[in-house]
N, C-alpha and C positions, 0 to 999 in steps of 0.2 A: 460611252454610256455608263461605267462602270465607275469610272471618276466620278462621273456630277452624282451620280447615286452617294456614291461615299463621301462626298463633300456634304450634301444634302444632310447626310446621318449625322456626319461631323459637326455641323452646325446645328442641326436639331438639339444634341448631346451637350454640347458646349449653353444653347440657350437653357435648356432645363437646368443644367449643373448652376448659370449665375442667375438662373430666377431662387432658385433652392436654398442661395447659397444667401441672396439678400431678403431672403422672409428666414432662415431658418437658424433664431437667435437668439440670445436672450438681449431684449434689447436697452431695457435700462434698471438697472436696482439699487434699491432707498434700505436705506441700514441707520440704525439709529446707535449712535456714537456717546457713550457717559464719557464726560470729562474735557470735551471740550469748553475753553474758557475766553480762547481769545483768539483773533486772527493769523500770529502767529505762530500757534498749536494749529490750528487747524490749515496754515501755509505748508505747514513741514506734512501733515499725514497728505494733503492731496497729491504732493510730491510722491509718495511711497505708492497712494494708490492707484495714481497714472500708469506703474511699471509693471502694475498687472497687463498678462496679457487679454487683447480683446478690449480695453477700455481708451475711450475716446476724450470723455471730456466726465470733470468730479467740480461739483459744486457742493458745497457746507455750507449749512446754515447754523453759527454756532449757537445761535440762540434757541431753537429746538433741538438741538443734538441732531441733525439730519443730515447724511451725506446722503447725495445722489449722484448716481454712476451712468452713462450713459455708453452706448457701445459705438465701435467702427461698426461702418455698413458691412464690410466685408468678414467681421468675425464676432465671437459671443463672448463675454466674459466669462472668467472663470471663478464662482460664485465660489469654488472653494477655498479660494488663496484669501479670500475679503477678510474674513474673523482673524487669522494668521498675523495679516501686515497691519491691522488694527491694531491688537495686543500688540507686536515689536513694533509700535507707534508707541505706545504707552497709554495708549487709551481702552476705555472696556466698549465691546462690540456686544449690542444689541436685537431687537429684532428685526430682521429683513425680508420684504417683500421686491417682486420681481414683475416683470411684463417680458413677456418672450412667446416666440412663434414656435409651433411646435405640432405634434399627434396627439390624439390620446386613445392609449391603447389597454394591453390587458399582461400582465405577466403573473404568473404564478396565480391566475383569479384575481388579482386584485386589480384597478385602473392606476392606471400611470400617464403620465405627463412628459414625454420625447418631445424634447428638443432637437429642431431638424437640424443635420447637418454638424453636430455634436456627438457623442456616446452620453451627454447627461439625458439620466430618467430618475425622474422624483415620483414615489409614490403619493396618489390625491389623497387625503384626508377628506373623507367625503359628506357634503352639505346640501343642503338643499337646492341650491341653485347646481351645483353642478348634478345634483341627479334626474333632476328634470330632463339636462343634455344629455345623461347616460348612453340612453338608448340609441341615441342617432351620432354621437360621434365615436366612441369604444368601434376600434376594429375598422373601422373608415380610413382613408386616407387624405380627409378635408385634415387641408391647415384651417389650426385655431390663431389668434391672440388669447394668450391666458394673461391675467393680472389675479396675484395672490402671496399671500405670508409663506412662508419656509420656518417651517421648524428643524430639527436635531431627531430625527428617527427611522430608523430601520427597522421591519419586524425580521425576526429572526428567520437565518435562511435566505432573505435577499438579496441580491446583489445588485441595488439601486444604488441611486446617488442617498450618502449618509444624511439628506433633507427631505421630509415630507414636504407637500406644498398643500395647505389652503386654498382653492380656488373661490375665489370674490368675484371676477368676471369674469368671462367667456363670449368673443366676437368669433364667429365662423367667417374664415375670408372666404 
């Protein structure tokens, strides 16, 4: 009896861990790239930015400057190496929005944006659409979908991810 108990946990534990594992991500991010000119500029940066880890699949559009990043199911990309392999591409990295699964919570008073199953937390820059959500997702445990911009800021004292985020939408799964 004490087997099938502990298999029972065992598998319970193991489903939570790979349902967790494939909501909790950042799942795809659009970055907008000066300088691209031509197919083979933008052949050599998709190369670099395939070798991030967590990224699945990079399509450019050179004609809006748009790269878009898409994730494996199984991991998140890592939104801070993007600006980095940009620049030693030779190109200038611009602004980037993001769509990832996640909480949102509260640290130091402020709200934030956790990323499941990552350590990234962006602090929100707060809008009118997300404050209407305020009240009912802050301190919850409902995953969101969030889609939103990333800026370059930390307030002082933080110890977030060095990007605030903009939220634009917000699905509750």
């Amino acid at each position: 009896m004490k087997i099938i108990r502990f298999l029972t946990m065992l598998a319970l534990l193991l489903l939570s861990w790979s349902v967790n594992r494939a909501f909790a991500q950042i799942e795809q991010v659009e970055m907008r790239v000066d300088g691209l000119a031509c197919p083979f500029c933008s052949y050599g940066l998709e190369k670099k930015l395939k070798e991030i880890r967590g990224v699945e699949k990079v399509t450019i559009n050179v004609d809006k400057g748009l790269v878009t990043l898409t994730s494996r199911k199984e991991g998140s990309i890592v939104v801070d190496k993007l600006e980095p392999v940009v620049k030693d591409a030779g190109f200038t990295p611009g602004e980037i929005s993001l769509t990832a699964i996640g909480k949102i919570g509260e640290s130091n008073s402020m709200p934030v944006f956790m990323v499941g199953g990552t350590e990234m937390t962006f602090i929100i820059k707060s809008n009118a659409s997300f404050e209407k959500l305020r009240s009912e997702l802050v301190g919850t445990e409902k995953l969101v979908r969030v889609t939103g911009r990333l800026t370059h800021e930390t307030p002082a004292g933080h110890h977030a991810h060095p990007y605030t985020i903009t939220i634009e939408e917000v699905n509750i799964k």
